[in-house]
C-alpha positions in Angstrom: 122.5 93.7 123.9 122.9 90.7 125.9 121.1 91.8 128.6 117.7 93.6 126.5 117.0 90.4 125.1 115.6 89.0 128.1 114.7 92.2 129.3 112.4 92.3 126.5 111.3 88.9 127.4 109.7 90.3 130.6 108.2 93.4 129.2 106.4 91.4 126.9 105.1 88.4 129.2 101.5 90.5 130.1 100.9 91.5 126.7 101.6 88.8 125.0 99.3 86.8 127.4 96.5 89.0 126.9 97.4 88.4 122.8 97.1 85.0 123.3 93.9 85.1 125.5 91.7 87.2 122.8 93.2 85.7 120.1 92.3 81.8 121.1 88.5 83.6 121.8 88.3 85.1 118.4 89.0 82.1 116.8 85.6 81.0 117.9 83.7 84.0 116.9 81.7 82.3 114.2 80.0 79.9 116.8 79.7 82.9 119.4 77.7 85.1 116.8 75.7 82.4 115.0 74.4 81.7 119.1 73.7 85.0 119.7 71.9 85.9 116.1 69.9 82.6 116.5 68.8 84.1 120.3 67.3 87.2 118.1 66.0 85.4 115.4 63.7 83.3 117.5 62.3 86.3 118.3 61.5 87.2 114.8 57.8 86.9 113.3 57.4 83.1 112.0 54.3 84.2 109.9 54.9 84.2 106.0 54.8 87.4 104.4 56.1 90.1 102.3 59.1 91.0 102.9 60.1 94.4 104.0 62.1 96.2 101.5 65.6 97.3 102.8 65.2 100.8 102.5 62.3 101.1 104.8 64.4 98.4 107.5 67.2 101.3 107.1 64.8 104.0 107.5 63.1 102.5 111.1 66.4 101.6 112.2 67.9 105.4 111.5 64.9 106.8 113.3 65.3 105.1 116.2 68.9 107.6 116.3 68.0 111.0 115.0 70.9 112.0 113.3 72.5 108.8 112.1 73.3 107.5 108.6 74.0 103.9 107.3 77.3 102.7 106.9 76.5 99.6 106.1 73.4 96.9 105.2 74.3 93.3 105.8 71.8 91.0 104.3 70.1 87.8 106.2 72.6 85.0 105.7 69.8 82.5 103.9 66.2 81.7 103.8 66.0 80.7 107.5 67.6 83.9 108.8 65.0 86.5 109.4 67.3 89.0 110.4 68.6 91.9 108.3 71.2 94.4 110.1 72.4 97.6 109.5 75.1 99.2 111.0 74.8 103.2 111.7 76.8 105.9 112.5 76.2 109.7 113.7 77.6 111.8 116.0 77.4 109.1 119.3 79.0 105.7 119.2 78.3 103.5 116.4 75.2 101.2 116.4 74.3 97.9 115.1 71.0 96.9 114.9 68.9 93.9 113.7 65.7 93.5 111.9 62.8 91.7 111.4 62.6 91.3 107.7 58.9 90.9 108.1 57.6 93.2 110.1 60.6 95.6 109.8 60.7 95.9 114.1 63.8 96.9 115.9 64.9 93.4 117.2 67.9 94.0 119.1 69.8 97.4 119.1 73.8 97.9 120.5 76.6 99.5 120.3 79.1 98.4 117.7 82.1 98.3 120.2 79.5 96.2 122.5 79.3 93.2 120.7 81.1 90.5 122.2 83.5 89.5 119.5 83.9 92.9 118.4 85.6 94.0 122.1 87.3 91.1 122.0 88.7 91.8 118.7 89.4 95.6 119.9 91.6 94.4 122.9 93.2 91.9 120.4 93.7 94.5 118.1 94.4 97.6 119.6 94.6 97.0 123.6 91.6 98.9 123.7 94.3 102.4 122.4 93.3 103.0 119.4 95.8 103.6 117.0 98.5 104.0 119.7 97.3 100.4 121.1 97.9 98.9 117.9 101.7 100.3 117.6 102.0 98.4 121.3 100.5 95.3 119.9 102.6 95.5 117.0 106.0 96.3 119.0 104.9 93.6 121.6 104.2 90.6 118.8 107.4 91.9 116.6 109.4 91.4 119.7 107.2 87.8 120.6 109.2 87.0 117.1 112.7 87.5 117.9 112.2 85.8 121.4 110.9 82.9 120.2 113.8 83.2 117.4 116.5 83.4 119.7 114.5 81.2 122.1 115.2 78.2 119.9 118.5 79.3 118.9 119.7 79.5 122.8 117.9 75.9 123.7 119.3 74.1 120.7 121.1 71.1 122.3 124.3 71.5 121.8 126.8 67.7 122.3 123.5 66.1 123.0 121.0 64.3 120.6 118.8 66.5 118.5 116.0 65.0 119.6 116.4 66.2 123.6 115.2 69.8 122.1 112.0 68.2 122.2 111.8 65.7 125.0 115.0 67.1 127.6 116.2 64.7 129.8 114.6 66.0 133.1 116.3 62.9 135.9 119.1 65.5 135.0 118.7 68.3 137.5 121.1 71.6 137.8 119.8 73.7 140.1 116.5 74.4 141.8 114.9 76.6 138.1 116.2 73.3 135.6 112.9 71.7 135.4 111.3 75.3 134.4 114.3 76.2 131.7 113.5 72.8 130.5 109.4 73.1 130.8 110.3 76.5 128.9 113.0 74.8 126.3 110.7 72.2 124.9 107.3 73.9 125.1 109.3 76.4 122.8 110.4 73.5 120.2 106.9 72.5 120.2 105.1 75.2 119.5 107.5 77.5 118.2 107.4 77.2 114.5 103.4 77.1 114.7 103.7 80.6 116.9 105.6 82.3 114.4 103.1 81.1 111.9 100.4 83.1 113.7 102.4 86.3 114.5 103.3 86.6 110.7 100.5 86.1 109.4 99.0 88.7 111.5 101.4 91.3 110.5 99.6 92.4 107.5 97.5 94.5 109.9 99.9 96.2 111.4 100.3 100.0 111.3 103.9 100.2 110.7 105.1 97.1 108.8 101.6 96.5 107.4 102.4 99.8 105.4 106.0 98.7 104.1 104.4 95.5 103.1 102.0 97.6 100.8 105.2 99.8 99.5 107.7 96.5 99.2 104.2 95.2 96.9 104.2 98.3 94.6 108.1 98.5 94.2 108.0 95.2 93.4 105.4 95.8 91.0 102.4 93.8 92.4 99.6 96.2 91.1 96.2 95.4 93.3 93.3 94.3 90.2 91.1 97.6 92.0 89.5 99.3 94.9 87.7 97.4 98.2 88.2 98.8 101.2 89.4 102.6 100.2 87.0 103.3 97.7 87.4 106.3 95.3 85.6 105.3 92.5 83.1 107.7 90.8 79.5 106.7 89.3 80.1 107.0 85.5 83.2 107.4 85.2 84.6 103.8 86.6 88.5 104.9 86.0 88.2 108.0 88.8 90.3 108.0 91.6 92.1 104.9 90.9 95.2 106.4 92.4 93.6 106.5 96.2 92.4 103.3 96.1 93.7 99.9 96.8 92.3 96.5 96.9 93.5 93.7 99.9 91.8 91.3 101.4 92.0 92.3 104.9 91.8 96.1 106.6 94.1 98.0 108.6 92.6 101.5 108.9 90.7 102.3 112.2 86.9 101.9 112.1 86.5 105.0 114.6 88.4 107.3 111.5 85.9 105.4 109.1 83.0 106.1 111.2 83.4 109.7 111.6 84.1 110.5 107.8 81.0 108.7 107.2 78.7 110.6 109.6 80.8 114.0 108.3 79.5 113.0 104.9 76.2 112.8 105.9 72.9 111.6 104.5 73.3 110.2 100.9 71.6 111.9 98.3 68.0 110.4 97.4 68.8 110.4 93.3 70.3 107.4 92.0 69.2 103.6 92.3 67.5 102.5 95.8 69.3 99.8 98.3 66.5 97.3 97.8 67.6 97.3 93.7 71.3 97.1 94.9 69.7 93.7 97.1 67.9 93.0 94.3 71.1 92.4 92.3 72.5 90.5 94.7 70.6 88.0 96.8 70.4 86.2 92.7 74.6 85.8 92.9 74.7 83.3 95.5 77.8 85.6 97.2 79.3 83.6 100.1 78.0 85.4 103.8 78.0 87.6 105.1 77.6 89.9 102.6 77.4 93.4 103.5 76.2 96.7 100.9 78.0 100.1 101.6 75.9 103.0 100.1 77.5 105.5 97.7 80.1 107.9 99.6 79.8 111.7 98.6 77.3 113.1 95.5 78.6 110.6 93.0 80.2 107.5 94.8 79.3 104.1 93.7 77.0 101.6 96.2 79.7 98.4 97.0 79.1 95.4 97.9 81.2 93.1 100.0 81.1 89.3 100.0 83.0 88.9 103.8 83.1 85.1 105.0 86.3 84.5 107.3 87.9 82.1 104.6 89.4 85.0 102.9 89.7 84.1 99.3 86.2 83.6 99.2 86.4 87.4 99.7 84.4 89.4 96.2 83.8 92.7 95.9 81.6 94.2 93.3 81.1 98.5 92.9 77.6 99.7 91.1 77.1 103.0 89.5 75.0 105.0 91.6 72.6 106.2 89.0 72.5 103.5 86.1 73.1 100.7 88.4 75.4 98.5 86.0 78.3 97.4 87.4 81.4 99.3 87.4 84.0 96.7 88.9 84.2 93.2 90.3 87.0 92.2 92.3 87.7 88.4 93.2 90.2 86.1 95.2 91.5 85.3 91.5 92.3 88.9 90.5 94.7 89.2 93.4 98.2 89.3 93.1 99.7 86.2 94.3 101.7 88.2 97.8 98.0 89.6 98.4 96.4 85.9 98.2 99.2 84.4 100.2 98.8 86.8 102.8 95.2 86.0 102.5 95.5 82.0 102.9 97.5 83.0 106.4 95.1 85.5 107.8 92.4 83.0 107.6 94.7 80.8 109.0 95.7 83.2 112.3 91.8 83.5 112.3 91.0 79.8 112.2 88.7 79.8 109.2 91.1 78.2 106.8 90.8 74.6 107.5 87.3 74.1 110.0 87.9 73.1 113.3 91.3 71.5 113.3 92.6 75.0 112.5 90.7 76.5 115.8 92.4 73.7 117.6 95.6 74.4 116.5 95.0 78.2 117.0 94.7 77.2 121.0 97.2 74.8 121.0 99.2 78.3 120.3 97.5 80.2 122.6 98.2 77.7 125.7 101.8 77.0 124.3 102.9 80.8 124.2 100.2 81.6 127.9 103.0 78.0 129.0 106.2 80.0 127.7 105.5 83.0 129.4 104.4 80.9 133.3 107.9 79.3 133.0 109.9 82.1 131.6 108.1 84.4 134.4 109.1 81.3 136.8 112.9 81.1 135.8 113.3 85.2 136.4 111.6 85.1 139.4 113.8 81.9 140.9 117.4 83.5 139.5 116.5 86.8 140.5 118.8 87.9 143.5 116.9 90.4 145.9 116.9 93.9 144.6 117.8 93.3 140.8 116.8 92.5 137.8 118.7 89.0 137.6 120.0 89.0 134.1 121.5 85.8 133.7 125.4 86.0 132.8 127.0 85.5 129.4 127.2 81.8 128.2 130.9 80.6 128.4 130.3 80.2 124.8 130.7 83.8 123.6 130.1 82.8 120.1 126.0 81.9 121.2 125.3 84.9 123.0 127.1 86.7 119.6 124.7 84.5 117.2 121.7 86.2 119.7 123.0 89.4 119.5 123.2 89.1 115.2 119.6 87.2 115.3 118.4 90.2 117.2 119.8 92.7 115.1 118.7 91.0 111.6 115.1 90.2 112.7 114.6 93.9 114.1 115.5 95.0 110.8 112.7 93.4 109.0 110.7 94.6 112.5 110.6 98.1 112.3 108.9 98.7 115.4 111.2 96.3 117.1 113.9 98.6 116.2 112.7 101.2 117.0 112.3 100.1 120.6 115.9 98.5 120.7 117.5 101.6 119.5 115.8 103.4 122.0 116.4 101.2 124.7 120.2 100.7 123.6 120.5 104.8 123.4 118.9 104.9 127.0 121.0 102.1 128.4 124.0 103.8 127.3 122.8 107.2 128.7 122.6 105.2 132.2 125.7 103.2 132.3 127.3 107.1 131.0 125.9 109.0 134.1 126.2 106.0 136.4 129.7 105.8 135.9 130.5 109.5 136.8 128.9 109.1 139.9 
C-alpha cells in the first residue's frame, strides 16, 4: 500500500497537468466568447429595422444543413447584441450558428465541438474520450484528492514549529532532492486546502460519484422542486413523467447521447405555439443571459426555457405547454434543495463566476500551485530514482505515519469510488506479481 501511494503520484502527474491547464483556461471563457461574439456582431447590419422573427432565423439556419433540427435557440444577450444563435443537430456533427437578427443572414457557422471554449471544456471534461475519458478524469482527480490528503499529512512538521509547514527552513540541506521535497512540502500547504476546494466541487459531474451523490440526495430525502435538464414533462398534463425527471443545477449526461436522441426525434411537429411566442414570453422576464429555448421533445413535450449565466443560482428554468402556451412549471435557485444549492455555490466557484475576478485569480493560483506540485514531485522521483527502478522511497522509521497513509488512503477511497476501484485493482495485480515473482 506503501508503495501505490506514490505510484499513483506518478500516474497522475500528466493528467492532472493537463486538468490544471484547461481548467485555469475555462475560467476565462466569459471574456474569450464575449471577444469572439463581438468579432461577429460587428459584422451584423447597424441599420434599424424589423426584427426577424425566430422562427424564420431557425428556418435559414436549418437550410443551410438539410436534414438538421434545432436543439436549441439562444436569444441575443441585450439590445446591443444583434446576434441570435441556434444550435442544430442532424445526422453530421453538431452546428452552431449565429444570426443577424435583422436581416436573418448566416453570420458565422461551426461546429459545436469547434468552439474554442467548448474543446477546451471537452479535454477538461472528458480527455477528448467521451464517456470513457470522463471515468479517467474522474479516477485521475479522485486520486489528485488523496495525494494531496496524504501529501499534507506526510509533510506535517513533526518536533519542529507549525509554522515551517509553510515556510521550511531551506539553509538546512539533506541531500541533493531537499530543496525540491521542500519546494514540494510548502507549495502543498499553500495551496492544498484551496485544491481540494476545486476538485470537490467539481465532483458533482462526475459519472460515477456524481450518480451516488444523486442516490445519497434521494435516500436522504432531498426531493428536486422538478424537471431541467431531463425533461419528461407532457403538454397538458404538467404531472407526466415526473418520475424520469430530475432538476440540478449543473449536467452530467453526454451532449453527443443528447444530440443523437434529438436528431432521432426528428422535426417537431408544426401544431402548437410558435418559438417567436415562446420569445415573446420571455424577452418581457428580464431572465439573467444567456438564455437559451429548447423546443418541445416528441408529439406532446413542452417548449423549456433555460435562464444559464455561470453564477449558478441565478440558474431558472420555466416549461410551456406546447399547445396552450401557459406555463406548466418554473424552477428557481430558491426551489432547490439546500445539498443542490450548495453544490451549486461551489461549481460556480471551480468555474470562477462566483465572486468576479478574484475568483478567476484564485482558480490559477490553483492551476500553477497543483502544474508546481507535480514539476517538484516529478523532480524528487527522477533525482531518488536508482537506474533501472521505480525508486519507491523506503518506509519512514516512524511506522505509525506510513500506517496513518495507508488508513487515509483507504478511508478517502471509500468515499472515491473510482479510486477504489483502481486501488483494488492495482493491490489484486500487485499481489498477483510479487505471487509469480516469488516462484520463480
Amino acid at each position: 500500500m506503501w508503495r501505490w501511494h506514490f505510484i499513483a503520484g506518478l500516474v497522475v502527474i500528466p493528467f492532472v497537468v493537463i486538468l490544471a491547464l484547461t481548467g485555469s483556461a475555462y475560467l476565462f471563457k466569459p471574456q474569450v466568447e464575449a471577444a469572439i461574439e463581438a468579432g461577429i456582431n460587428a459584422t451584423a447590419s447597424r441599420e434599424a429595422g424589423t426584427i426577424v422573427p425566430a422562427d424564420t432565423l431557425v428556418a435559414n439556419a436549418l437550410a443551410a444543413h438539410k436534414g438538421y433540427v434545432l436543439k436549441r435557440y439562444v436569444l441575443p444577450d441585450g439590445p446591443d447584441d444583434l446576434t441570435a444563435e441556434a444550435e442544430i443537430v442532424g445526422d453530421g456533427p453538431a452546428r452552431y450558428i449565429w444570426l443577424d437578427t435583422h436581416t436573418g443572414a448566416i453570420l458565422h457557422d461551426v461546429k459545436s465541438d469547434a468552439r474554442i471554449m467548448t474543446f477546451v471544456s471537452r479535454i477538461h471534461g472528458t480527455l477528448l474520450g467521451g464517456n470513457r475519458g470522463s471515468l479517467v478524469v474522474e479516477t485521475m482527480a479522485s486520486w489528485t484528492i488523496i495525494l494531496i490528503v496524504t501529501g499534507l499529512y506526510l509533510w506535517w512538521p513533526r518536533g519542529v514549529a507549525w509554522w515551517r509547514v509553510f515556510v521550511p527552513d531551506f539553509s538546512v540541506r539533506v541531500g541533493r532532492r531537499d530543496v525540491w521535497k521542500k519546494l514540494h512540502g510548502a507549495t502543498g500547504a499553500w495551496i492544498g486546502v484551496l485544491v481540494l476546494v476545486m476538485l470537490l466541487s467539481g465532483l458533482p459531474w462526475t459519472q460515477v460519484w456524481g450518480a451516488g451523490f444523486t442516490r445519497a440526495k434521494a435516500l436522504a430525502g432531498l426531493k428536486t422542486p422538478g424537471q431541467e435538464w431531463f425533461v419528461t414533462l407532457q403538454s397538458g398534463d404538467p404531472h407526466a413523467g415526473h418520475d424520469m425527471g430530475g432538476a440540478a443545477l449543473w449536467k452530467t449526461g453526454s451532449d453527443a447521447d443528447e444530440n443523437a436522441m434529438i436528431a432521432e426525434m426528428g422535426e417537431m411537429a408544426a401544431a402548437g405555439i410558435s418559438l417567436q411566442d415562446v420569445v415573446d414570453k420571455v424577452v418581457p422576464q428580464g431572465l439573467w443571459a444567456p438564455v437559451n429555448i429548447q423546443p418541445p421533445r416528441g408529439e406532446n413535450g413542452v417548449w423549456t426555457v433555460r435562464a444559464m449565466p455561470q453564477f449558478r443560482p441565478r440558474y431558472e428554468t420555466v416549461h410551456y405547454d406546447k399547445w396552450s402556451g401557459d406555463e406548466v412549471m418554473r424552477i428557481r435557485f430558491a426551489d432547490q434543495n439546500v445539498a443542490d444549492q450548495t453544490v451549486a455555490y461551489g461549481v460556480a466557484f471551480h468555474e470562477g463566476a462566483l465572486f468576479g475576478w478574484p475568483n478567476q485569480v484564485l482558480g490559477v493560483i490553483a492551476a500553477l500551485g497543483v502544474v508546481m506540485l507535480s514539476v517538484t514531485g516529478g523532480v524528487m522521483w527522477w533525482k531518488r530514482k536508482p537506474q533501472g527502478q521505480i525508486g519507491v522511497p523506503p518506509m519512514p522509521e516512524d511506522r505509525r505515519i506510513a500506517a496513518g497513509v495507508i488508513v487515509l488512503i483507504v478511508c478517502l477511497a471509500l468515499l472515491l469510488p473510482m479510486a477504489g476501484v483502481t486501488l483494488f485493482a492495482a493491490l489484486v495485480l500487485d499481489t498477483a506479481w510479487r505471487a509469480v515473482s516469488t516462484k520463480r
